[in-house]
C-alpha positions as CSV (number, residue, x, y, z in Angstrom):
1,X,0.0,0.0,0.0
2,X,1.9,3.4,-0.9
3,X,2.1,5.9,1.5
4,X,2.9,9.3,1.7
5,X,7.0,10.0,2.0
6,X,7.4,13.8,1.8
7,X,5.8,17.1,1.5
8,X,7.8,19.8,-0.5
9,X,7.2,23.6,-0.2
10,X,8.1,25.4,-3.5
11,X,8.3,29.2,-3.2
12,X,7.9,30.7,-7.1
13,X,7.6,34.7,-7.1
14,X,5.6,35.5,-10.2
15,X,4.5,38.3,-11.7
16,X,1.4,39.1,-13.1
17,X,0.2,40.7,-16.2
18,X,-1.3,43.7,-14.9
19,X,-2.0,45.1,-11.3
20,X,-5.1,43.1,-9.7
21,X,-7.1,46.3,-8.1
22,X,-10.2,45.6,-5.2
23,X,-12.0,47.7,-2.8
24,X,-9.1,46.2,-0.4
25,X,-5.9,45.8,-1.9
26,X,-3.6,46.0,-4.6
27,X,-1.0,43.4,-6.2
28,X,1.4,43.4,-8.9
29,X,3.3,40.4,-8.0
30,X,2.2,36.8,-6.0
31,X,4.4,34.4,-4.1
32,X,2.8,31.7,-6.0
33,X,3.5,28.9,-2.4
34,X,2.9,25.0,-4.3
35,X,2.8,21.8,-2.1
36,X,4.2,18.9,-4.0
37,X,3.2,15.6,-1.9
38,X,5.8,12.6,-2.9
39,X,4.5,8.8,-2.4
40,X,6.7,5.8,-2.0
41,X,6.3,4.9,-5.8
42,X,8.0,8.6,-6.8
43,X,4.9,10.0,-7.6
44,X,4.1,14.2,-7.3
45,X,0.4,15.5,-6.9
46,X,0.6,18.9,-6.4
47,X,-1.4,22.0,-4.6
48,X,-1.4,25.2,-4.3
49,X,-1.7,27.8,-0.9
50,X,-2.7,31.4,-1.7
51,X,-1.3,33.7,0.9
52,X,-2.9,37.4,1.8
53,X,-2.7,38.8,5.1
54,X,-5.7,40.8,4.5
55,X,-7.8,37.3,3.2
56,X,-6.9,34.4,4.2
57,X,-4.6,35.9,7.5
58,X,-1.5,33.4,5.9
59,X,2.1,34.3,4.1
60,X,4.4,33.0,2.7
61,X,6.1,32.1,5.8
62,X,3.3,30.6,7.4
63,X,2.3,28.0,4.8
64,X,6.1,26.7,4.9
65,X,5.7,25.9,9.1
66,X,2.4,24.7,8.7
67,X,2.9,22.7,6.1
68,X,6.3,21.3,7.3
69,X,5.5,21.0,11.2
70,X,1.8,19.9,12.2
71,X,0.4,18.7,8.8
72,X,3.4,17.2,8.1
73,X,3.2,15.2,11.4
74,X,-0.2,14.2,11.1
75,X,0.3,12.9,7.6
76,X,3.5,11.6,6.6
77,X,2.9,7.6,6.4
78,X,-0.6,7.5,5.9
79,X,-1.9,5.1,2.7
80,X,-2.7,7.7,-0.4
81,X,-5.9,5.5,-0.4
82,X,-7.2,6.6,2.9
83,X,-9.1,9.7,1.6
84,X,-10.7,10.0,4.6
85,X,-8.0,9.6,7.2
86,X,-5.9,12.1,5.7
87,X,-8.1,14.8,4.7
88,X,-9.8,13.8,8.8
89,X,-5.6,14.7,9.8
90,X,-5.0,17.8,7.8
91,X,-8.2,19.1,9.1
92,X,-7.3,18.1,13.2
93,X,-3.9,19.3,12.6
94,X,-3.2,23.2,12.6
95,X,-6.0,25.8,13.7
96,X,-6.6,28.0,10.7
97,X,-4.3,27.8,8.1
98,X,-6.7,27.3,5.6
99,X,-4.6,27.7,2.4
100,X,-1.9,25.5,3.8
101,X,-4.1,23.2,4.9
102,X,-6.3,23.1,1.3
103,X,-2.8,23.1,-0.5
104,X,-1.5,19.7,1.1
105,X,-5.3,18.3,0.4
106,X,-5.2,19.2,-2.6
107,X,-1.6,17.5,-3.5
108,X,-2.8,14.2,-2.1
109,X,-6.3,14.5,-3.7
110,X,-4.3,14.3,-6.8
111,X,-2.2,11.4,-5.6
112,X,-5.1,10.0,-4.9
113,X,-6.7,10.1,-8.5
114,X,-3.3,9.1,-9.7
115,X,-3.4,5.9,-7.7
116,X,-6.9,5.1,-8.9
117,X,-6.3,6.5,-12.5
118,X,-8.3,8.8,-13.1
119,X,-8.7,12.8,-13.1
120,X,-9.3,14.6,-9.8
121,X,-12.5,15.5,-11.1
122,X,-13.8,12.3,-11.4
123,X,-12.9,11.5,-8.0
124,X,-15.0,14.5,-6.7
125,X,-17.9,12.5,-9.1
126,X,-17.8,14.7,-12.4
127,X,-19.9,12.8,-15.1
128,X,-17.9,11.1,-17.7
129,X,-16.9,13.5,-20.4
130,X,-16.7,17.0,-18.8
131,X,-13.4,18.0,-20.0
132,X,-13.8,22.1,-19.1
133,X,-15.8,24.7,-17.3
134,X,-15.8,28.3,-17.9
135,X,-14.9,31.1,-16.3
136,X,-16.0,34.7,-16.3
137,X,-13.0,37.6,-16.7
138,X,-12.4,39.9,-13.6
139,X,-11.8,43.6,-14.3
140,X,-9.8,45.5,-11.3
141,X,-11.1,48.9,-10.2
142,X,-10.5,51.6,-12.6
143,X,-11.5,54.6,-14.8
144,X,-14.7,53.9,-16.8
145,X,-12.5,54.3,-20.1
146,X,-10.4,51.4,-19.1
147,X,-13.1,49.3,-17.8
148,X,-14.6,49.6,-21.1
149,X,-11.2,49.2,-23.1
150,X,-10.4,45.4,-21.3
151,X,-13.5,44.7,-21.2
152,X,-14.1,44.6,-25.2
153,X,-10.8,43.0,-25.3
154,X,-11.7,40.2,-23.5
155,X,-15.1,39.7,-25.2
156,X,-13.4,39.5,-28.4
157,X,-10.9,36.8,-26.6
158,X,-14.0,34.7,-26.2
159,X,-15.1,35.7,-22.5
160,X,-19.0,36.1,-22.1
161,X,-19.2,36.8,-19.0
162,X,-17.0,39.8,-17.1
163,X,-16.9,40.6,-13.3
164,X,-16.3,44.0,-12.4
165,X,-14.2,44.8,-8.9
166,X,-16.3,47.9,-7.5
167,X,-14.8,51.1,-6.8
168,X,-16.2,53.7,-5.2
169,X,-20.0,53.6,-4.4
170,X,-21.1,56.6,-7.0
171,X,-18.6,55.6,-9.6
172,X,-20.7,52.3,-10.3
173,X,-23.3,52.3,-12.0
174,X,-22.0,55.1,-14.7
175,X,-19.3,52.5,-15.7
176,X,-21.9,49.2,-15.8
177,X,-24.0,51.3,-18.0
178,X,-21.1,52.5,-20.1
179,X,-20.0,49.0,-20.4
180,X,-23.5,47.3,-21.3
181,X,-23.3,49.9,-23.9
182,X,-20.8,49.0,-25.0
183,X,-20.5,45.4,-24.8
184,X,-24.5,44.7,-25.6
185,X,-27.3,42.6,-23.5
186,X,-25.3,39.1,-24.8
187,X,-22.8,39.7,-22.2
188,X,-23.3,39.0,-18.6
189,X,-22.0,41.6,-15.8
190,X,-21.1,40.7,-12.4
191,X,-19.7,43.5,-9.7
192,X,-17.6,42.4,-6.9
193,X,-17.9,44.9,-4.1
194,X,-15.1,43.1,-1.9
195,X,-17.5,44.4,1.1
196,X,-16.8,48.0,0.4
197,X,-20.3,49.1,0.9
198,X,-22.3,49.9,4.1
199,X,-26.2,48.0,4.0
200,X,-27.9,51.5,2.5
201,X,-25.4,52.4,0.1
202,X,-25.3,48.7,-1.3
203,X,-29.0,48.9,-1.6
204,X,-29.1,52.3,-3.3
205,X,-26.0,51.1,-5.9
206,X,-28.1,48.0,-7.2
207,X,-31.4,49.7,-7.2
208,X,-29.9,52.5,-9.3
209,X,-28.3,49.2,-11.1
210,X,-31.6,47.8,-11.7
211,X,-33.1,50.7,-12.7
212,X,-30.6,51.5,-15.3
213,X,-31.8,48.4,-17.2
214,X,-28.0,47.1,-16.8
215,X,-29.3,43.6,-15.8
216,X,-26.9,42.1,-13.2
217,X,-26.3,38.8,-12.7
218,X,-25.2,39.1,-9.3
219,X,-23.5,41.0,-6.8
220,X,-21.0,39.8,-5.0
221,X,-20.4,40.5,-1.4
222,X,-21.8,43.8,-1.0
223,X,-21.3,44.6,2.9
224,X,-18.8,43.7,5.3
225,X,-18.0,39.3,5.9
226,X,-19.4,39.6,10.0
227,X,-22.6,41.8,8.5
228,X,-24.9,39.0,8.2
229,X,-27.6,41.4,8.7
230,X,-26.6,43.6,6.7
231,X,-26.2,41.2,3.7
232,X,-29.7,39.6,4.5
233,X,-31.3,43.4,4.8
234,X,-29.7,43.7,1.5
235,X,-30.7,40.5,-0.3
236,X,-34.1,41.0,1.0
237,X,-34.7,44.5,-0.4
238,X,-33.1,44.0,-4.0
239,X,-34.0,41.9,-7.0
240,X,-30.2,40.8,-8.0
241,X,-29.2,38.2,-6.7
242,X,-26.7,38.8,-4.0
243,X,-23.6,36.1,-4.1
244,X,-21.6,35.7,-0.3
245,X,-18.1,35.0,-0.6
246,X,-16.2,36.3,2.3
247,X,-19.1,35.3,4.8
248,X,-19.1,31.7,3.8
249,X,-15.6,30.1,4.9
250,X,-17.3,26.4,6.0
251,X,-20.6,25.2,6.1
252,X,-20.9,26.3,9.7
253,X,-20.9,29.8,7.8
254,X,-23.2,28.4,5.5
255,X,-26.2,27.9,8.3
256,X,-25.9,31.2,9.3
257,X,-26.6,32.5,6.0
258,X,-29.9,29.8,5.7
259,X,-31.2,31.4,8.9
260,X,-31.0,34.4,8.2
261,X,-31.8,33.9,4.2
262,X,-28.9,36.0,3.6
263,X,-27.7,35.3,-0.1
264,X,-29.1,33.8,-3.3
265,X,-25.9,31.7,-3.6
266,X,-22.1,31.5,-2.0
267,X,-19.2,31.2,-3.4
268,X,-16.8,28.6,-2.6
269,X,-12.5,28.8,-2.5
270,X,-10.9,25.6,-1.4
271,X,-8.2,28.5,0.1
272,X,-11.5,29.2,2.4
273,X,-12.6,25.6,3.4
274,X,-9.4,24.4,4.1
275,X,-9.4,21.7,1.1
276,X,-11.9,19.8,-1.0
277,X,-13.5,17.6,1.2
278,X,-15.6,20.3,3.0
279,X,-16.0,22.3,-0.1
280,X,-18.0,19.4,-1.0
281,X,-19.6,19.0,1.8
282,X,-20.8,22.6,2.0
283,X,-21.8,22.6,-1.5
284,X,-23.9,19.9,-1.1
285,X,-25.4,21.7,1.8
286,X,-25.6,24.8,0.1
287,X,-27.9,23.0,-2.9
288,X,-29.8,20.9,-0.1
289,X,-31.3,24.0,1.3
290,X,-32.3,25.9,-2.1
291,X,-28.9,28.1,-2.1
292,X,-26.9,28.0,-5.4
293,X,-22.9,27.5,-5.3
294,X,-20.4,29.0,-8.0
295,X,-16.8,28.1,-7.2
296,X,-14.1,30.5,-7.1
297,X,-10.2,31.3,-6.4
298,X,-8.0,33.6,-4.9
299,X,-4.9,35.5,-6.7
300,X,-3.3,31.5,-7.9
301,X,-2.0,30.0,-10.4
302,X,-3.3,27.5,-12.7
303,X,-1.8,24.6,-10.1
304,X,-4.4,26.0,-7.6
305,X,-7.2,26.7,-10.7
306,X,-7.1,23.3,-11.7
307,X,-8.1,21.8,-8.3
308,X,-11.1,24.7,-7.9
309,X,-11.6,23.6,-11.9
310,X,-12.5,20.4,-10.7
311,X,-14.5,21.0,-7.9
312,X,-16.6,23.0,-10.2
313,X,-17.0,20.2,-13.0
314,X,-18.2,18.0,-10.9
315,X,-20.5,20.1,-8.4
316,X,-22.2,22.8,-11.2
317,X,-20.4,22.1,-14.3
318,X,-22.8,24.4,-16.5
319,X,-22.4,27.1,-14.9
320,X,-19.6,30.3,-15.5
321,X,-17.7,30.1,-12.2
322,X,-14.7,32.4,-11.1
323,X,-11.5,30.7,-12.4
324,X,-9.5,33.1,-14.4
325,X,-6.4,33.7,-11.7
326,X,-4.3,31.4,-13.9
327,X,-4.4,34.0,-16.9
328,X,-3.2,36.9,-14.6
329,X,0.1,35.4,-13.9
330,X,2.6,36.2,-17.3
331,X,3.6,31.9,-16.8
332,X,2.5,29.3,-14.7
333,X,4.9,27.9,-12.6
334,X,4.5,24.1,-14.0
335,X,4.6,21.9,-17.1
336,X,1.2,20.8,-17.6
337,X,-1.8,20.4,-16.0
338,X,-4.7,23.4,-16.5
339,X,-4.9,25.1,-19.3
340,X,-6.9,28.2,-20.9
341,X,-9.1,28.2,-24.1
342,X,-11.1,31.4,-24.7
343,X,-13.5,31.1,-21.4
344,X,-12.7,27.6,-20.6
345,X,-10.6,26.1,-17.8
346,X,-9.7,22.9,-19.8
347,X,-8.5,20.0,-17.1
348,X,-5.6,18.0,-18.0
349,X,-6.8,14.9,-20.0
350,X,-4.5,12.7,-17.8
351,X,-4.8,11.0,-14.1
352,X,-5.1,13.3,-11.1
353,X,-4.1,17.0,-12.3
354,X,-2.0,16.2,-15.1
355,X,0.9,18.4,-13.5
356,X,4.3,17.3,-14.8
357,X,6.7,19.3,-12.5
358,X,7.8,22.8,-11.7
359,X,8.5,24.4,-15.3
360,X,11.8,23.9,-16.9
361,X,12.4,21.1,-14.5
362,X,10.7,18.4,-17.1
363,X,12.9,16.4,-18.5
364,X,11.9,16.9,-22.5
């Protein structure tokens, strides 16, 4: 029975194509932090920890001790087969840590599919043949001008679906109306308020939304992660649907937002659950109690993409879901595995991610 032998932390500074801009932060370059999991046959599966002090509370720094002292301890010798013991150990083994935690996951959920021989996604339960799922294109906080600019550029790339990162609250709707305008009614819009807004001004900035005929397909996040009232007081009083994503870490989160019927749907970031095992469980949940699930990612590469990209094909593999962090990086850090087409997140065509090894380290 092969077990797991090592955990490796690989530290890959990248730089991305153009300065990622929310109502929070700023970032013009990413520690991209990759877990490689090694089994007693030589065999890699790899995963990926985003790190943001103001999201996820982790760094650099911090994935390398959590993943190298308590995780590390709870799992090193453990059968690859024993999905459940493992994931049960990585969860028991480090208080928060969520990224470091999903990123070791991850790596062994795709030693995992290796083993049995098939792609991660089909271990999550994807139906046979679901070889992509697409992905809308985020647009950072800007000048209405260059919303509109990159956001025709990616239309005519083959996106269909952009997400615009609110600005400030009266800046808005001028620029969704200057780019349905421009982009026509066959595009869907999303905004991303990052929790910028207060209750009343999110509810004045989607009625004045609505009322401009822009036709939203959601909002996202609107008023701060610990406002649950707020977010309910705002779902309740608008007709867009109103999409959590910084409320809902677990499905602990989740109840709370039933009981208070706080969002239309949530959004759900293995770097938030802490791997894939409970973002399964909380999507199931979620689509249990009538709330709709998109799956989304943090500032990652396609290493981390390709995980979430699985996830998504096999829990809502019709819908456009939130994966397009692999196209902001200028290269991925790996030979193989996920890859962009147009809108699609294509999944590897090869067992577990398809990831070959850190690029330039393949032997050709």
């Amino acid at each position: 029975m092969t077990r797991l032998v090592e955990l490796r932390v690989h530290r890959v500074p990248s730089a991305l194509v153009r300065p990622f801009v929310t109502a929070i932060r700023r970032v013009d370059e990413i520690d991209v932090m990759l877990v490689e999991a090694v089994d007693g046959d030589g065999r890699s599966g790899w995963g990926e920890a985003p790190t943001s002090w103001r999201v996820t509370g982790e760094s650099p720094e911090s994935v390398r001790a959590a993943v190298a002292g308590p995780i590390a301890e709870a799992v090193l010798g453990v059968p690859i087969v024993e999905h459940e013991r493992w994931a049960a150990a990585i969860a028991a083994a480090v208080v928060g840590n969520s990224s470091a935690r999903s990123a070791v996951e991850c790596a062994l959920t795709d030693l995992a599919a290796q083993t049995a021989g098939c792609r991660v996604a089909d271990l999550f339960g994807a139906e046979h043949g679901i070889a992509h799922v697409r992905t809308d294109m985020t647009l950072s906080a800007g000048s209405v001008d260059g919303l509109v600019a990159r956001a025709r550029a990616h239309v005519d790339d083959g996106f269909g679906c952009i997400k615009v990162k609110a600005a400030a609250e009266d800046a808005v709707v001028p620029a969704l109306v200057a780019l349905r305008d421009e982009l026509g009614p066959e595009v869907v819009l999303r905004v991303d308020a990052n929790q910028a807004w207060r209750r009343g001004a999110a509810i004045r900035v989607i009625r004045e939304a609505e009322d401009a005929g822009v036709g939203l397909e959601l909002v996202e996040q609107p008023v701060a992660a610990a406002d649950l009232d707020g977010l309910a007081e705002v779902t309740a009083a608008v007709d867009t649907p109103i999409l959590a994503d910084e409320s809902v870490w677990t499905s602990l989160d989740l109840r709370r937002i039933v009981r208070r019927r706080a969002a239309d749907l949530v959004n759900i970031k293995l770097a938030k659950t802490g791997g894939p095992a409970e973002a399964l469980r909380l999507a199931a949940e979620a689509r249990a109690a009538g709330v709709e699930v998109l799956v989304g990612c943090m500032m990652e590469s396609a290493v981390g993409v390709a995980s979430a990209a699985s996830l998504a094909a096999a829990i809502r593999p019709g819908a456009v879901h939130d994966l397009d962090a692999g196209l902001w990086l200028h290269t991925s850090p790996v030979d193989g595995g996920l890859e962009y087409a147009g809108d699609r997140a294509v999944l590897a065509d090869a067992p577990g991610l398809g990831i070959l090894g850190l690029a330039g380290q393949v032997a050709a």
